[in-house]
Each structure stands twice: as structure tokens, then as C-alpha cells.
N, C-alpha and C positions, 0 to 999 in steps of 0.2 A: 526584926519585927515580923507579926504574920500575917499584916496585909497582905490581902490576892492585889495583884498588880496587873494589868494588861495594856500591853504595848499596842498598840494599835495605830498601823499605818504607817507616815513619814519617810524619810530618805534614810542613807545607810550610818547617819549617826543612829539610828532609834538601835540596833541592835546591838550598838555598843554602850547606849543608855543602859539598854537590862541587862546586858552585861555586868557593869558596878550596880545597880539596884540587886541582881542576885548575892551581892555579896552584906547586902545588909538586911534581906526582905526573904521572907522563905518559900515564897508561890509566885514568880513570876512567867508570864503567858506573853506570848507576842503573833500577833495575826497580820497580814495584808503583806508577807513577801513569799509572795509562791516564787518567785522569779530571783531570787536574793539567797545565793548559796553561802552557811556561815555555820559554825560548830554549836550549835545550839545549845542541846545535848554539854558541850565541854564545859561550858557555862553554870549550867544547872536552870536553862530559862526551857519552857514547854513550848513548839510552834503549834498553833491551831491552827486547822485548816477547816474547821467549822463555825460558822461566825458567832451562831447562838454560844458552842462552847466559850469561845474566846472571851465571852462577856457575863457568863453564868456563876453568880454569887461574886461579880469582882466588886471590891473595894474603890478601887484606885485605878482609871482610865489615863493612859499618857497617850498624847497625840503630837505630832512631829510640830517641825517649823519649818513654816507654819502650817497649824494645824487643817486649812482647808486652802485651794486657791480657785475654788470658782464659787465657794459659799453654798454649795448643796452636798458635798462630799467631803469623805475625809480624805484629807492628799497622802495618797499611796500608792505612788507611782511602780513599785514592784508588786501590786496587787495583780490580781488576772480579774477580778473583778470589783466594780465599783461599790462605794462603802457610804453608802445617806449617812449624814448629820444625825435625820431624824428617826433612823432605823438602831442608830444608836443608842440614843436618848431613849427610847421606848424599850428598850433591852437592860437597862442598867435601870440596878433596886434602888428606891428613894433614900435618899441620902450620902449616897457615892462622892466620889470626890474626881474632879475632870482636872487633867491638866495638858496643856500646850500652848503650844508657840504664837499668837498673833488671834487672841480670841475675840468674837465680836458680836452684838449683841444680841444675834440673832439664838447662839449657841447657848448663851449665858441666860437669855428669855425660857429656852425650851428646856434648861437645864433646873431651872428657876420652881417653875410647877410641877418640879419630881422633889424639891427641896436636896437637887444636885448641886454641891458648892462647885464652881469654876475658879481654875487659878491659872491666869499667866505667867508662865514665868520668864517669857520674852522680858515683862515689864521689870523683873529682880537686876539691880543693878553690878552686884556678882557676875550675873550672866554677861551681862550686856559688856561688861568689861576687860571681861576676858574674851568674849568673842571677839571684839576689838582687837585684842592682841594676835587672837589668830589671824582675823584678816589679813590685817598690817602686815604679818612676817608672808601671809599668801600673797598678798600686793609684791612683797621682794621677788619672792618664787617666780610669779609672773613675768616681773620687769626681766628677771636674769634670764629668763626663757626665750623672751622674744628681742633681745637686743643682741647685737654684736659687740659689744662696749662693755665694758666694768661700770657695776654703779659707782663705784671709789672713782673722785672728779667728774662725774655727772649732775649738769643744771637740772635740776629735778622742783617741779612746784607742786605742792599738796594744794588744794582748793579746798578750803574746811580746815576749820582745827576744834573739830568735837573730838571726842574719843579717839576713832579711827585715825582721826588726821594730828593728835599729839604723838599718840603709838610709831607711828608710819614716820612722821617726824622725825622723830626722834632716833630711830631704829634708821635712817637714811644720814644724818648727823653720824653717827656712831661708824658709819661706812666711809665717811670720808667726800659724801657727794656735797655738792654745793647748793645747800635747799634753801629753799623761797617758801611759804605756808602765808595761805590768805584767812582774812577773817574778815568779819563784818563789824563786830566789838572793838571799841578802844582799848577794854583792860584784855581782848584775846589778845591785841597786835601786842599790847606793850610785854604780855605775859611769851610771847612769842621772840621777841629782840631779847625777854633775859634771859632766854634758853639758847642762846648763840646763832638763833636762824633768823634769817632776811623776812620782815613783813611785807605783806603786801596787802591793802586793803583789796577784797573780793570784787567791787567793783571796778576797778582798776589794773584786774587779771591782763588784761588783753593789753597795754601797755609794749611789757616786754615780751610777750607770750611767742616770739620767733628765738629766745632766747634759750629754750626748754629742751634736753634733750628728751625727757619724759613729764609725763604731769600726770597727778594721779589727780582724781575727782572724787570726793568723799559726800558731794553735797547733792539728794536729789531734788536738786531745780534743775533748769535749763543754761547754766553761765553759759557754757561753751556754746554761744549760738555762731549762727553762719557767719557772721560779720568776723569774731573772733576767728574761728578755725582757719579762716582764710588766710589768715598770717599766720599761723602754727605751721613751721618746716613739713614738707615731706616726710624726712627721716625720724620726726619726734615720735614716740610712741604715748599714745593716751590709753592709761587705764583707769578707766570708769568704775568704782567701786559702789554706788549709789544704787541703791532699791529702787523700784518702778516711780516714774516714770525717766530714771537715769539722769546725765545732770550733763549735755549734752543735745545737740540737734543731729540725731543720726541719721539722717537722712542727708543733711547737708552733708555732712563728714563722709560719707559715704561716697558721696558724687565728687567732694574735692580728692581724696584719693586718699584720704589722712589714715594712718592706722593705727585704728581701733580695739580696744578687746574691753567688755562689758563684762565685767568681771562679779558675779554677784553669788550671792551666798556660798564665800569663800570656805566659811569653817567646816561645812558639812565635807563639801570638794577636796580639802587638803587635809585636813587634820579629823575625820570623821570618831580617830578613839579618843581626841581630844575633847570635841566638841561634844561629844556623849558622855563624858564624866562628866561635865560641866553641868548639862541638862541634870543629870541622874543627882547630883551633889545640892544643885538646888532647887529640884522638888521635895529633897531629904530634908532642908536646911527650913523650908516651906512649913513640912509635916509637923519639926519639930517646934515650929514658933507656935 
């Protein structure tokens, strides 16, 4: 295709995004890693280090995930300098196409009176499902990291059983550990006992919860409150998989002595060439619908 493409911004999945975009697109530009050493050049992707360049005659805006975290800038943490929303918008020709990770409505208003289409593709369920899977296998990576035990015969509880917590599941199943998976649904618990793992309703976490050598948290609420943690072993390891505001009282967990690791935006962390095809695959998959 001969969309101009421009990266713009995000963590270190984005330059492995135009990476496969270069292999389908024949003008891709990437701006906001002055600080982020990477073969550019071997790719066939152009770094700007001009910002008007980076956005002159582009088509097609990619912005990371997510694509801002304080809602005035674009999140570009290897940039040297800060990137407005609205410095953007004002730069790209009417009718452009905007895409990233956790858009909101602020971006999508100012994109709106340029007659700028905006697509999330946080929201493509492709995405969302294999990002799942990376987690799930980074959740393993973690636990094996910070334990002295084999997960093969480890009491291990998922809290949650959305996506993340069928994946994780199912993938600790397959290892041999002895899993427990909470839900809130009748037809989650029952769909849960046919897949050969222990229910446990979510409200009822805390029950056996000294039973656990690990527990992963898939759900951002607050279960794991003080009351709970308090019976959770010393030597149990809790990892926290859940998006802000975490699914945990850290502050109590912190003072009981429990150990912790907040494990959050696994994909980009562990698997960044993964997690950048994916991105790259379905904004393609976007274009073409």
C-alpha cells in the first residue's frame, strides 16, 4: 500500500509495529524515540527527529498503548521532548486516519472538527486476545522468576476468569499445578469445573486463601483487601495482573510483609516483537474492512 504512515510515540513495541507495517506500507516514519536505539534503516522505516516532518502529508497516525497517560500528551516515554495531543491534531491534513491504544473522547472531539477518523484498536478483539495470551505466558515468566519452587504441584488461584484468567488457566493446568480460578458467573464457575480446574466463587476468595502458594489477580477491583491478605502465607507470592487501580490493597500488603509484584502491561515488557505484530496486523486488518 502507499499510505505515509507515522509512528508516533509509545513504548518499545511501537518500532516493532513499523517494523511489519514496513512490510506491507511503503512510507513508514516513526518520531518520539530519540532515546531508543534500533536498526531503523534495516527495516526500511525513516526516524524523524523533526516533529512538523514526522507529520507532513501523513496519512495514517499510530499512537502506542496507550496512546496518552496524563490526557494532554502523547505517551512517549523515550521522547526528549513532550508531544500535545493538540499540537498534533493541528498538524495532520483533514481527513487523516488516527490510530491507538485507549482513545478518549477528548482526542476523538479534536480529531472530529478536522474530519480526523479515530480507531482504537485496544477495542479489536484479535488484539485483546492475544494480548491475553502474552500476558498469561508473562504471568508464568514472572511466577518462575520469583519463586523457588516449580510451578508443576503448586496451589496456584487465578482471581478472574476473563480472557487473561482462561489463558493463565489453562496454561498452569497444562503445568501440572493444582489450580483454583474464581468467578462471579454461574455459567463462568460451571464452564470452569468442565475444564478440569477447582471453582471458586470470587467472593469467597479468602476462605482457603492461606492455601495458595501463588495467586495471580486478573481483576482490577480491590478483592485482595486487608482483611484477606492477612491470612495469605508469608511465603505466597501475589501477582497482580490488573490495570490501575490494581485488584489489591497495597498498602496493607505492603505493611503485612506479603510479596508482591504488580505486574502490568505484560506484552509490551516481555514479548515487544510480539506485541508489535499484533498492533501492526490489526490496524491492517482495520484498513482493510
Amino acid at each position: 500500500m502507499t499510505s505515509k504512515i507515522s509512528f508516533i510515540g509509545g513504548d518499545i513495541r511501537m518500532p516493532e509495529a513499523a517494523k511489519f507495517a514496513a512490510k506491507k506500507f511503503d512510507n513508514i516514519l516513526i518520531y518520539g524515540f530519540d532515546s531508543f536505539k534500533y536498526c531503523y534503516d534495516c527495516f526500511g522505516i525513516k526516524q524523524e527527529n523533526n516533529f512538523a516532518s514526522a507529520l507532513d502529508g501523513v496519512d495514517i497516525v499510530v499512537f502506542g498503548l496507550p496512546y496518552s497517560a496524563d490526557g494532554k500528551n502523547i505517551f512517549a516515554p523515550y521522547s526528549e521532548k513532550s508531544i500535545p495531543i493538540d499540537d498534533v491534531i493541528s498538524q495532520l491534513n483533514d481527513g487523516a486516519k488516527i490510530f491507538g491504544g485507549i482513545l478518549n473522547k477528548y482526542i476523538e472531539e479534536k480529531a472530529a472538527k478536522k474530519n480526523i477518523k479515530c480507531f482504537d484498536y485496544f477495542k479489536r478483539e484479535e488484539l485483546t486476545l492475544k494480548n491475553a495470551l502474552i500476558t498469561a505466558e508473562g504471568a508464568l515468566a514472572v511466577a518462575m522468576n520469583e519463586t523457588s519452587h516449580t510451578i508443576h504441584s503448586s496451589n496456584c488461584l487465578v482471581i478472574g476468569y476473563g480472557r487473561i484468567g482462561k489463558m493463565l488457566s489453562d496454561m498452569l493446568r497444562k503445568l501440572n499445578a493444582n489450580v483454583s480460578a474464581s468467578a462471579r458467573k454461574e455459567s463462568d464457575l460451571a464452564l470452569i469445573e468442565c475444564c478440569g480446574i477447582n471453582a471458586v466463587k470470587t467472593n469467597e476468595i479468602g476462605k482457603n486463601i492461606a492455601d495458595y502458594d501463588i495467586i495471580f489477580n486478573t481483576v482490577p477491583v480491590c478483592l485482595l483487601t486487608k482483611d484477606i491478605l492477612e491470612n495469605v502465607r508469608d511465603d505466597t507470592l501475589i501477582i497482580d495482573l490488573a490495570s490501575k487501580p490494581g485488584g489489591m490493597d497495597f498498602e496493607s500488603a505492603r505493611y503485612l510483609g506479603k510479596k508482591i509484584i504488580w505486574a502490568t502491561s505484560l506484552p509490551g515488557k516481555v514479548a515487544p516483537e510480539t506485541s508489535g505484530k499484533i498492533i501492526s496486523d490489526t490496524i491492517y486488518n482495520i484498513l482493510n474492512e
